[in-house]
C-alpha positions in Angstrom: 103.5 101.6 119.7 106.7 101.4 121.7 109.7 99.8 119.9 111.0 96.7 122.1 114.2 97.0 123.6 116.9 94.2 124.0 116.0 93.5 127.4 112.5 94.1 126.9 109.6 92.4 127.2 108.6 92.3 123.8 110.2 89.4 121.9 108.1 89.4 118.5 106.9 92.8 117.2 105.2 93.1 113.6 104.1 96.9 113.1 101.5 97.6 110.0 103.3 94.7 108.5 101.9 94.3 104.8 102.4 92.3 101.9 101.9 92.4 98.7 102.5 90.0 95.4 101.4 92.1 92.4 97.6 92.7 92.7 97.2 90.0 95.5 97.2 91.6 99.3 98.7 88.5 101.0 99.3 90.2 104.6 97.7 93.7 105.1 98.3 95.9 108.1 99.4 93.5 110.5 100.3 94.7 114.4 101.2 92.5 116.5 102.9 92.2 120.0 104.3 88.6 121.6 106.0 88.9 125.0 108.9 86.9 126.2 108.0 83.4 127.6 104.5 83.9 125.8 102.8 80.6 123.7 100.8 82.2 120.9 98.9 80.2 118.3 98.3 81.7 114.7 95.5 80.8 113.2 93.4 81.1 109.8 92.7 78.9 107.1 94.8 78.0 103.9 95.8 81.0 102.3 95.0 83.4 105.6 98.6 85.1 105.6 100.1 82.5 108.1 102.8 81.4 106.3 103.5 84.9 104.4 103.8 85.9 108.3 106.0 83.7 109.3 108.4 83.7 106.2 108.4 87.5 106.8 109.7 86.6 110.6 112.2 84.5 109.2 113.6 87.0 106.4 112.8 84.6 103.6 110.2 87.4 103.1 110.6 91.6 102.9 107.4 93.3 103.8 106.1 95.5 101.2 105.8 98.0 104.0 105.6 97.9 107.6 108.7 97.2 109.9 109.3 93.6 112.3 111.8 93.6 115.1 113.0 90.2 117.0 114.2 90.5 120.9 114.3 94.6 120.0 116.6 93.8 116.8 114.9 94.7 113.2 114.3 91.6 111.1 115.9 91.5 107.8 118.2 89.2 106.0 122.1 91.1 106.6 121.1 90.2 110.5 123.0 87.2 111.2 123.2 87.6 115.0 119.6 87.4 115.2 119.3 84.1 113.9 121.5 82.8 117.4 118.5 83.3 119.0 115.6 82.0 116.4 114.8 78.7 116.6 112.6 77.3 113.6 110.5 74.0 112.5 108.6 74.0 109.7 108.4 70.2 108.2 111.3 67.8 110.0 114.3 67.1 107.8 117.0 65.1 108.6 119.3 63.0 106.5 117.5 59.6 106.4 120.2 57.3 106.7 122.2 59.1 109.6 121.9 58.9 112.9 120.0 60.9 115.5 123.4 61.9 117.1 125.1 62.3 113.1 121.6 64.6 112.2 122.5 66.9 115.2 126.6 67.1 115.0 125.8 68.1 110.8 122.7 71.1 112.6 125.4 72.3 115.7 127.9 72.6 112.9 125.9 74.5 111.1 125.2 76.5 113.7 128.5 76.9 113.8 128.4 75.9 117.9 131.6 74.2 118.9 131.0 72.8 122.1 129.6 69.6 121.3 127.9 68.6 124.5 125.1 71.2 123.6 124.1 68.0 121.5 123.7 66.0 124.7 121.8 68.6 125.9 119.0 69.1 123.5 119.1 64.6 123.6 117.7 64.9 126.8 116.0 68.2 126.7 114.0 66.4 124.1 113.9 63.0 125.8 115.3 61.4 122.8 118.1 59.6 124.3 117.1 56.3 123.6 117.1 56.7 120.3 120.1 58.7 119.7 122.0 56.3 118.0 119.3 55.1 115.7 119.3 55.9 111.7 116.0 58.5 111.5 114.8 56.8 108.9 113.5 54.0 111.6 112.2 56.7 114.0 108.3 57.1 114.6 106.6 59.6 113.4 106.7 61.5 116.7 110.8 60.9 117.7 111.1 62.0 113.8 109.3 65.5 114.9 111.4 65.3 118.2 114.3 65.0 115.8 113.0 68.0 114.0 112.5 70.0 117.1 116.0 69.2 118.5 117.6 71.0 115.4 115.3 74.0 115.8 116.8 74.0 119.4 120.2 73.1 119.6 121.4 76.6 119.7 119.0 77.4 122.7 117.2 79.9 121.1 115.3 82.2 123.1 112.1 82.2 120.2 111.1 78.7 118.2 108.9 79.8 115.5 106.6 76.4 114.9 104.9 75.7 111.6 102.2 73.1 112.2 104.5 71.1 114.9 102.0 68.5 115.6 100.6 67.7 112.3 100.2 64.1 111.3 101.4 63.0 114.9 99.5 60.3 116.8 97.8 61.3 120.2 100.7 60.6 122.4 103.9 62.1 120.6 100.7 65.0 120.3 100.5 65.0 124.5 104.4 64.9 124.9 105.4 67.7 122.0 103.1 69.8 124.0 104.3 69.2 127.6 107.6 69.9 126.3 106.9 73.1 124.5 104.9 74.2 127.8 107.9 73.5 130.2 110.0 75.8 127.5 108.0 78.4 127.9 106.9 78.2 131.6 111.2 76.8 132.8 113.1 78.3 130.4 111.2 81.2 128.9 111.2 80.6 125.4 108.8 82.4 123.3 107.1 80.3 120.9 105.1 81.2 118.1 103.3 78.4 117.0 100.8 78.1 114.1 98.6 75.4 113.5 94.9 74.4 112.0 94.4 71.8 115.3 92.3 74.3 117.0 91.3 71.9 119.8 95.2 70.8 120.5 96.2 74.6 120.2 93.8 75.7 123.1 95.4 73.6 125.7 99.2 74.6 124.8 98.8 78.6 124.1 98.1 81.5 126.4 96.7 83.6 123.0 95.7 83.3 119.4 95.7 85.2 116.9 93.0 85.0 113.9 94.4 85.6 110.5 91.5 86.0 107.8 92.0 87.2 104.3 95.6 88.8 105.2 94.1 91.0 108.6 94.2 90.0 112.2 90.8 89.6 112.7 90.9 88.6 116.9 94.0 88.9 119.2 92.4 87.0 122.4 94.2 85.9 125.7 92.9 82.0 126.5 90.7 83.0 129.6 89.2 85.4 127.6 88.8 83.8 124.8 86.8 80.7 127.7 84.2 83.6 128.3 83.5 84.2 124.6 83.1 81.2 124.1 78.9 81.0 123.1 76.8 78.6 125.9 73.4 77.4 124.6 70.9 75.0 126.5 70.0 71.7 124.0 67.0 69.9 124.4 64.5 67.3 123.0 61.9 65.5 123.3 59.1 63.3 121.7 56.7 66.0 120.3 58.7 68.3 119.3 55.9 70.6 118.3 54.3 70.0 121.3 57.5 71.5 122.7 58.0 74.6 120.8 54.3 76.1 121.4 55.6 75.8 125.4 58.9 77.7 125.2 56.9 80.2 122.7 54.4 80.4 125.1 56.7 81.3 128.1 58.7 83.3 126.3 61.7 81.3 125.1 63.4 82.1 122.1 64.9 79.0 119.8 66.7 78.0 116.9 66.6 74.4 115.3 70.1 72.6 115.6 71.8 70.6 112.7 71.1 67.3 114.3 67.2 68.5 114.6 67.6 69.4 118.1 66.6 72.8 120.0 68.8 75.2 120.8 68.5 78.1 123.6 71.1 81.1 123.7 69.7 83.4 126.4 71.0 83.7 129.6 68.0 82.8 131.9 67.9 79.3 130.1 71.6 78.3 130.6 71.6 79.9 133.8 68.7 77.8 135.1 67.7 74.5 132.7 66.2 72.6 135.7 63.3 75.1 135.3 62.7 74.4 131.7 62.9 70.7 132.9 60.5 71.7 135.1 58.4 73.5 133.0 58.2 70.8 130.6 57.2 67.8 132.8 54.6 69.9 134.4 53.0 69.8 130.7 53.3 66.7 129.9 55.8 66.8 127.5 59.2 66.0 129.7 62.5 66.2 127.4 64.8 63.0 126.5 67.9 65.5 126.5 69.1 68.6 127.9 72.6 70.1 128.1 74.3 73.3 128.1 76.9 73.3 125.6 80.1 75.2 125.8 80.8 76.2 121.9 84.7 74.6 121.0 87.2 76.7 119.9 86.7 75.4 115.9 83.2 77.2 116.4 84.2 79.8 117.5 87.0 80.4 114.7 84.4 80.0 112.2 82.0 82.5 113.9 84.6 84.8 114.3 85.6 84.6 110.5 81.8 85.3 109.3 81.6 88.0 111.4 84.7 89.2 109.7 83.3 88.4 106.4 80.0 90.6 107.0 81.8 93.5 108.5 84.1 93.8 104.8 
């Protein structure tokens, strides 16, 4: 696997990246490659190896074994330039009772940035200039996340590393947190990393996700790949249902029974063509109250993908 360079196109690079906590195999034998200007979305449920990853990114972790390089520099704690160019959000802090304008003069200090208007530009970057001279304390839940974001950003970094950005948010502040991550990533080429459990959001902000089960990447897709692996099936009912299962057996149609007590068809022929089933049916009498094709979501998907990664171990 090549090593990204500083001015390569590589900006996040984990190579055989494990982890270990005494008997426990938190992250095993993890490879991964993000480019610059690339959205990817981590995903896996609770106790998966996200968060083992991304402390691990961040330093606040050493792998047991493996190596991780940021923008071609290793990752590890004695590598203080780095962190010029790593922006971070995991939950939003600020100090309550300050300011939106006080929070960000305490985070560029600490950033140890001295030009102050770098302030006024994440304000309006982050479109939080109304409420710059507010206390955060009386922010809404999503200028309170803006506010998080802003601090994660005020030193422009070239990668933000985003720990569940838009949980707890209400559908708009959801819709505006993702326009303005996409016009980071598409304008200014930021590389985000971004991992969440909102699968549905996720899909319309990243162009890849990565599945974390059990500590292994178990699927590294691109979004319009992922589209075409997304499972179709053809849903029907009717009245008799009985009545309607000795048809498709009889023609040759393969089912399975649906949670909600529907019928479910996954072969091609029938997604490809469902006005002939309609047709089929009518013809005997038996004409169906519902059919659809169904595009599988990304949430089914995810959990398809982790049982097939359950059988195969």
């Amino acid at each position: 696997m090549r090593k990204g360079k500083p001015g390569g196109s590589i900006a996040i690079q984990l190579e055989d990246v494990s982890k270990i906590f005494g008997e426990y195999r938190a992250v095993r034998n993890l490879s991964l490659e993000v480019n610059r200007g690339e959205i990817i979305g981590f995903l896996g449920l609770n106790g998966a190896g996200k968060t083992t990853t991304i402390k691990m990114l961040l330093s606040l972790l050493k792998p047991s074994s493996g190596s991780i390089y940021m923008l071609g520099s290793k990752v590890d704690a004695g590598n203080y330039k780095l962190w010029d160019k790593v922006g971070y959000l995991e939950e939003a802090t600020f100090y309550p009772e300050l300011t939106v304008m006080e929070n960000l003069d305490i985070a560029r200090r600490m950033q140890l940035i001295s030009d102050r208007k770098s302030i006024d530009r994440v304000i309006q970057k982050l479109d939080l200039d109304a409420h710059k001279n507010k206390k955060a304390k009386k922010l809404s839940l999503g200028n309170k996340q803006r506010l998080g974001l802003a601090k994660a950003m005020i030193h422009n970094p070239e990668i933000l590393i985003l720990d569940e950005p838009i949980n707890g948010l209400d559908p708009a502040s959801v819709v505006e947190i993702r326009e303005m991550l996409l016009d980071l990533s598409r304008n200014f080429g930021v590389t985000i990393f971004i991992s969440s459990h909102l699968l549905e959001e996720l899909a319309k902000l990243v162009d890849r996700i990565g599945i974390m089960h059990e500590g292994q990447l178990v699927q590294d897709i691109k979004m319009d790949q992922l589209e075409q692996s997304l499972q179709k099936s053809l849903v029907l009912d009717g009245r008799n249902k009985g009545a309607i299962t000795r048809i498709l057996t009889e023609h040759g149609y393969n089912y399975a029974e649906t949670t909600d007590g529907r019928l479910a068809l996954t072969e091609g022929c029938a997604i490809a063509q469902p006005e002939k089933l309609a047709e089929l049916l009518v013809r005997s009498n038996q004409p169906p109250t519902h059919l659809s094709v169904v595009t599988e979501d990304l949430e089914g998907y995810f959990l398809r993908t982790i049982r097939t990664s359950r059988r195969m171990h």
